[in-house]
C-alpha positions in Angstrom: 53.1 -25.0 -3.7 56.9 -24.5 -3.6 59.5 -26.7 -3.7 60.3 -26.2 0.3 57.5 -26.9 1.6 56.3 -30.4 3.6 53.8 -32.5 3.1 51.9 -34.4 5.6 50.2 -37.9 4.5 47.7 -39.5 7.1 47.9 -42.6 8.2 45.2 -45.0 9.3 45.8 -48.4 10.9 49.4 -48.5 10.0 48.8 -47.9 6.7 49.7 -44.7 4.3 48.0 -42.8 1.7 49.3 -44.1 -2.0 50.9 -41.7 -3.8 52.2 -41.8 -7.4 55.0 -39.5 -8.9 53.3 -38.5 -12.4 55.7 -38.1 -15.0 56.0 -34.4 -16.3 57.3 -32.2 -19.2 57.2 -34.8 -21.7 54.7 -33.5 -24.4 56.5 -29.7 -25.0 56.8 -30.8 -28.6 53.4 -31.6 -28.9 52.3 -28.4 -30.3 50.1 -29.2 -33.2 46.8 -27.2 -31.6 49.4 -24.1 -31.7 50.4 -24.6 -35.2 46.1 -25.1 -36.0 45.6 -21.8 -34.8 49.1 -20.2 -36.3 48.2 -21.3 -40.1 44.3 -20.1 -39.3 45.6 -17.0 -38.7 48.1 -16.4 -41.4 45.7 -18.0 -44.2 43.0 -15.0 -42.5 45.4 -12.3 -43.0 47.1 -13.7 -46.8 50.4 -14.1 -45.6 52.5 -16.6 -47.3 52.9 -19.6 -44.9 56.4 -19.8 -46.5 57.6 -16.5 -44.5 57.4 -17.8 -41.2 58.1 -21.5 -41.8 61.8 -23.1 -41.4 63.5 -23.6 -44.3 64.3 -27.2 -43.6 61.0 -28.2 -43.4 59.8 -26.3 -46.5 62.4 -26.8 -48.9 60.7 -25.4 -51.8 60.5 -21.9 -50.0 63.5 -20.3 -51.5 61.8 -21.0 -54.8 58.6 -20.0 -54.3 59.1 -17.4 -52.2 59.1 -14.5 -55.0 56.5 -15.7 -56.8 54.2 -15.9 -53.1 55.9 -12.5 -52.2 54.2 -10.7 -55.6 50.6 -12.9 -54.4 51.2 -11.2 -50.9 51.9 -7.5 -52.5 48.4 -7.5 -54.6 46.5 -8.4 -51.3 48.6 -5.7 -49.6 47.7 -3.2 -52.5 43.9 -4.2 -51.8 44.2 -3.0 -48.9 46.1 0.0 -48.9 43.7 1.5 -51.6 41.3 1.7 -48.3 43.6 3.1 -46.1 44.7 5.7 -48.4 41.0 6.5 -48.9 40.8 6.8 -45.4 43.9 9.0 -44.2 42.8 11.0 -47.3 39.5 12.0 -45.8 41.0 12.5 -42.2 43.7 14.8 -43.4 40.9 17.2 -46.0 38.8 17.0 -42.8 41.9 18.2 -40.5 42.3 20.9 -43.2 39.1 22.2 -43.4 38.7 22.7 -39.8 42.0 24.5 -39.7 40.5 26.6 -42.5 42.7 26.0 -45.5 41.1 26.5 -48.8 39.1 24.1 -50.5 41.4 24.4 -53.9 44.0 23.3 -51.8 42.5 20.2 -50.0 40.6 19.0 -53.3 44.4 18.3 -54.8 45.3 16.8 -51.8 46.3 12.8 -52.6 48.4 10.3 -50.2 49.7 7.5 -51.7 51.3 4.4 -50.0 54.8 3.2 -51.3 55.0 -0.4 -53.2 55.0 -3.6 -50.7 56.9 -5.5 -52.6 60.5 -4.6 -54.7 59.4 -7.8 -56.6 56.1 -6.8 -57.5 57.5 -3.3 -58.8 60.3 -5.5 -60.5 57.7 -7.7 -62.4 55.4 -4.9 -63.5 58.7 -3.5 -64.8 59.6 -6.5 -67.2 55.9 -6.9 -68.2 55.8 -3.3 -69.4 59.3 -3.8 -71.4 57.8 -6.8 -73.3 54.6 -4.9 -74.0 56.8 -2.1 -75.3 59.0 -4.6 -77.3 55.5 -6.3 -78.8 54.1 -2.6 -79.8 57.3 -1.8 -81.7 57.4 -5.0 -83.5 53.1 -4.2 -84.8 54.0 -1.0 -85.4 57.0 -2.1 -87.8 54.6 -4.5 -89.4 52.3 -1.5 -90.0 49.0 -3.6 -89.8 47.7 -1.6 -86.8 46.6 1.5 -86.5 47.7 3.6 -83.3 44.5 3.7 -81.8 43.9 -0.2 -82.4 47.3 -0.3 -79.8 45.9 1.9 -77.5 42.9 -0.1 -76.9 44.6 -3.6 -77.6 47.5 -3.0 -75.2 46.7 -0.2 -72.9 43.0 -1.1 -72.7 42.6 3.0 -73.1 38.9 4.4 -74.1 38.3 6.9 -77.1 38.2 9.9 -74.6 41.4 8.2 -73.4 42.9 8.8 -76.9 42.0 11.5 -77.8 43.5 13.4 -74.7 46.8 11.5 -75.0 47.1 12.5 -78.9 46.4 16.0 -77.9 49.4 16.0 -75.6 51.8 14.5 -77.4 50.7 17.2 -80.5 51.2 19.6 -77.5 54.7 18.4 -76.5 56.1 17.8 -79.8 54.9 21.7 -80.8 56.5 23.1 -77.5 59.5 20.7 -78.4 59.4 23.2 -81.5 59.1 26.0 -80.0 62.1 25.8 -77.8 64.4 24.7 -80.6 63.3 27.5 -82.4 64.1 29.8 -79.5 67.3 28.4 -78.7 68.5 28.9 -82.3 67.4 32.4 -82.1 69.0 33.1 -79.4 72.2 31.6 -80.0 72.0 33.7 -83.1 70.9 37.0 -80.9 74.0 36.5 -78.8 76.7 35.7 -81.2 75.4 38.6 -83.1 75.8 40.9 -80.0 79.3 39.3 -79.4 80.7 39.9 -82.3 79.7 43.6 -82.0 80.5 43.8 -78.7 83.5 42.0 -79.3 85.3 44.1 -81.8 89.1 44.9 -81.0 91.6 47.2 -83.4 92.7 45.2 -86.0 96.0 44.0 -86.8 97.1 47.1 -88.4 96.2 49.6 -85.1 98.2 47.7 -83.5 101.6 48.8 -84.5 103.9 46.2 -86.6 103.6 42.5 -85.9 103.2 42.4 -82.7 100.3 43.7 -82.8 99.4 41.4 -85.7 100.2 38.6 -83.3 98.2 39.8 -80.1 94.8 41.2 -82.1 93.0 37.9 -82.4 93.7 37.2 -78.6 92.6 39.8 -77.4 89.1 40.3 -79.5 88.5 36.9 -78.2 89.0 37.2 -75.0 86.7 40.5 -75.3 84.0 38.7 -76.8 84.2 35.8 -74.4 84.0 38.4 -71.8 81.0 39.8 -73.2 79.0 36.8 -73.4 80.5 35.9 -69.1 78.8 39.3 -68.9 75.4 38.6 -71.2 75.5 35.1 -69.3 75.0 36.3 -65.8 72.5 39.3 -66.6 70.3 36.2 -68.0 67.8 34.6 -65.3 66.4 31.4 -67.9 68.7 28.8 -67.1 68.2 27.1 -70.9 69.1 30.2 -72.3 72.7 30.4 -69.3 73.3 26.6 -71.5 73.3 28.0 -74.6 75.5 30.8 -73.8 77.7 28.7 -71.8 78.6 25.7 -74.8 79.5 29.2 -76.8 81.9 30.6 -74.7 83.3 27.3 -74.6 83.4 27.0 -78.5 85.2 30.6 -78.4 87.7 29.3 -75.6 88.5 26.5 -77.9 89.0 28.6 -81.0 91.1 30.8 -79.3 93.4 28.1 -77.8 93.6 26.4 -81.3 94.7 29.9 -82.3 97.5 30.3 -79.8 98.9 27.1 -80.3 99.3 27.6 -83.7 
């Protein structure tokens, strides 16, 4: 009923119905059947009690609270290995009905970003020890490289050999583009120089010209090599071109100040 509305108490005899006032709103605080069912729900799902909890009546949760935050990230990563399994089968499905090829959807991967900064952090300092530890047995040279691999990286003989085989593969394409590099640096200071050739101090009529021929071949050859630079589509190779004219610019600076 509402607060303006009447009541009528019967009377019998001269004598009323007792009533008593009941005394109300005086157990709000009482809440310890809501806080039951709170923590049964956060201990079902793994979160850290400390996250939703005051800080005045967990004192220790400042403390704690990295160390429960990298417990709550592993649970997380559980979980999202299933959901990534899951969103990757709806979207290969998605794509095979819209008829994209099968090439295509079989590279297909969707990955879920880190939970946790501190997690990624700690993983982070654990794999600079590790590397600190293998440089200190390799020093020592008591250990073989594949006695690391399995030791520290827990890696499997197939494992091995296909990391050996790249890094024999990098450090011969390493090679390779040195080698390429200094042959073409060669190629094109070659070509500048012929290209670059400028009548000599005696063409030029008395000391003036004397003065004005080394200028002027290097500012040829530099424009050679502008040319040679653009006309090149590798971007390595545009590098290499580049830190010569730059050499050039210098030498003929050093030249003109002198």
């Amino acid at each position: 009923m509402s607060m303006d509305e009447d009541f009528f108490v019967p009377t019998k005899n001269g004598r009323g119905t007792k009533i008593d006032t009941l005394p109300g709103a005086t157990n709000l605080g009482e809440i310890e059947d809501v806080r039951y069912y709170r923590d049964k729900l956060l201990a079902a799902l793994k979160v850290p009690k400390d996250y939703i909890v005051e800080k005045d009546k967990s004192p220790e949760r400042k403390a704690n609270l990295s160390q429960l935050d990298v417990k709550f990230a592993r649970t997380v990563q559980r979980i999202q290995v299933d959901i990534e399994a899951g969103l990757e089968s709806l979207a290969k499905r998605h794509l095979q009905l819209r008829g994209f090829p099968a090439s295509l959807i079989k590279k297909l991967r969707i990955s879920l970003p880190e939970p946790s900064d501190m997690s990624a952090k700690r993983k982070l300092d654990i794999d600079e020890q590790k590397t600190r530890v293998i440089q200190a047995v390799q020093g020592l040279a008591l250990f073989s490289k594949q006695s690391i691999y399995k030791e520290f990286y827990d890696m499997t003989e197939e494992e091995i050999r296909r990391m050996e085989a790249e890094i024999q593969e990098d450090q011969k394409r390493d090679l390779e583009l040195q080698k390429e590099q200094a042959e073409m640096t060669a190629q094109v200071e070659a070509e500048a120089d012929a290209g670059g050739a400028g009548p000599g101090p005696g063409e030029a009529g008395g000391q003036e010209g004397a003065e004005n021929a080394a200028p002027t071949t290097n500012e040829n050859k530099v424009s050679g090599l502008e040319t040679l630079r653009d006309s090149i589509l590798e971007e390595d190779k545009k590098e290499v071109i580049s830190r010569i004219i730059e050499k050039e610019q210098q030498k003929a600076q050093i030249k003109a100040g002198n």
